[in-house]
C-alpha positions as CSV (number, residue, x, y, z in Angstrom):
1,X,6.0,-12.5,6.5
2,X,2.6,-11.5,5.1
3,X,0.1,-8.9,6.7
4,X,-0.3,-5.4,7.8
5,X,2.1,-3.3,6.4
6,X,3.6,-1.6,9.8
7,X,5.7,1.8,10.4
8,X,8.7,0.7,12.9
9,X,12.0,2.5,13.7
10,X,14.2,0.1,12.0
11,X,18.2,1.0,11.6
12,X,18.1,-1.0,8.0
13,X,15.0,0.1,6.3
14,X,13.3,-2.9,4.2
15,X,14.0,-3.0,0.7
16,X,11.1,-2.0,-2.0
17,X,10.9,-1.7,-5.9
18,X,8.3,-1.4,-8.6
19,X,8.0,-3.9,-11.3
20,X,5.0,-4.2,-14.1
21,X,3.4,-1.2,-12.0
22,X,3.2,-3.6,-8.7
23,X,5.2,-2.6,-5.3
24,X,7.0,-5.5,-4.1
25,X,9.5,-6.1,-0.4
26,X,12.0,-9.0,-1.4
27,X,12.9,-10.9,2.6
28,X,15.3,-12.8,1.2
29,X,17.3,-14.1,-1.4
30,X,14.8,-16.3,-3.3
31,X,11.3,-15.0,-1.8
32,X,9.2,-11.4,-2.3
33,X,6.0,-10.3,-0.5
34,X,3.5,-8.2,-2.9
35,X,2.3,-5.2,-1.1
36,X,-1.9,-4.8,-1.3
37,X,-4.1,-1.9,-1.2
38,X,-7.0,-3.1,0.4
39,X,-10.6,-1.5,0.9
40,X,-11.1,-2.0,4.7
41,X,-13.8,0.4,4.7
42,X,-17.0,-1.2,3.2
43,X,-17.4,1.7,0.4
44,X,-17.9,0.3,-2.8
45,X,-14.8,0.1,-4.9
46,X,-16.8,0.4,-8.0
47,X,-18.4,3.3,-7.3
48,X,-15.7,4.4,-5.7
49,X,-16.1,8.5,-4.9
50,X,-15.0,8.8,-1.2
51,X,-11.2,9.2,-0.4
52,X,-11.8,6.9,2.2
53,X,-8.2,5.6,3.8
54,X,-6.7,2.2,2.0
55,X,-5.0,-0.2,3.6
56,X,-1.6,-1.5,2.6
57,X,-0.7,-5.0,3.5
58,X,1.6,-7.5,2.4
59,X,0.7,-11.1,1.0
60,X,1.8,-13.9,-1.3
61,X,-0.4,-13.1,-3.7
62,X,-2.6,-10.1,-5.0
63,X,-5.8,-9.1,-3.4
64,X,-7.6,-6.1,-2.9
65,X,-8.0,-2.8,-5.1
66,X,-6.6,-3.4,-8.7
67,X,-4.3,0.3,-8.7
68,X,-0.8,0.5,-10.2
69,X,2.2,1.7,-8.4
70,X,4.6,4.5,-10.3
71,X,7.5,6.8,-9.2
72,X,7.0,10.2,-9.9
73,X,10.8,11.8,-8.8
74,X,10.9,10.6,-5.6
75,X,7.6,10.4,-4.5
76,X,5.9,7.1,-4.6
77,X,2.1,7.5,-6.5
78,X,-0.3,4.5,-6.3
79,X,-3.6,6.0,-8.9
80,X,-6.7,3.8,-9.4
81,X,-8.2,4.9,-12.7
82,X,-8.1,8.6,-12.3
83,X,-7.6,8.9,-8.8
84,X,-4.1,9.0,-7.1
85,X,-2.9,9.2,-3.7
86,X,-0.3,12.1,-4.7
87,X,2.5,10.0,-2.9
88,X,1.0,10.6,0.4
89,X,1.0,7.3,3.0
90,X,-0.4,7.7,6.7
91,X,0.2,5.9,9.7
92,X,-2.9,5.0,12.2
93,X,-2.4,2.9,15.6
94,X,-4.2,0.2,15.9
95,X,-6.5,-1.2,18.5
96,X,-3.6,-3.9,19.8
97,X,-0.1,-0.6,19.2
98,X,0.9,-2.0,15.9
99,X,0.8,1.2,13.4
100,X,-0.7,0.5,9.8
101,X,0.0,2.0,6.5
102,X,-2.8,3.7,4.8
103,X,-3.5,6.2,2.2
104,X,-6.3,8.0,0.6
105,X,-7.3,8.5,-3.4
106,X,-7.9,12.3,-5.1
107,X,-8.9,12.8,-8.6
């Protein structure tokens, strides 16, 4: 199902791999869900020089910031240009309980 990604205890983790530098979650046999880092924050993602948080969401097709995903041991990077995320991901509560996925970019 597309949307927000969400942090959930879960006894079977979902399933995630990295092809042509893109995160995808296959949900079944025949179907995968891309996973988006969207700018939710209305700073300019051309200009981009605030590590303001990014969201990560999951959709049918791509939208959002135009980063690449990479492992780096076991530690999974998503960098835009110069700027990485270090492998670090964040959970914030939302105004309705659900708990988003978000990170933020360093140089």
């Amino acid at each position: 199902m597309s949307g927000p990604a969400a942090i959930y205890e879960n006894p079977e983790p979902p399933l995630f791999f990295v092809k042509n530098q893109q995160l995808w979650q296959p949900t079944n046999m025949t179907y995968v869900l891309r996973l988006n880092v969207l700018n939710v924050t209305g700073v300019d993602e051309v200009g981009y020089t605030h590590p303001a948080p990014l969201k990560l969401e999951l959709g049918e097709r791509a939208e959002g910031v135009d980063g690449l995903f990479r492992w780096r041991g076991t530690k999974l990077h998503f960098d835009l240009g110069k700027r990485t995320n270090n492998g670090l991901y964040f959970s914030c509560q939302s105004k309705n309980g659900t708990k988003g996925v978000y990170t933020s970019l360093d140089e």
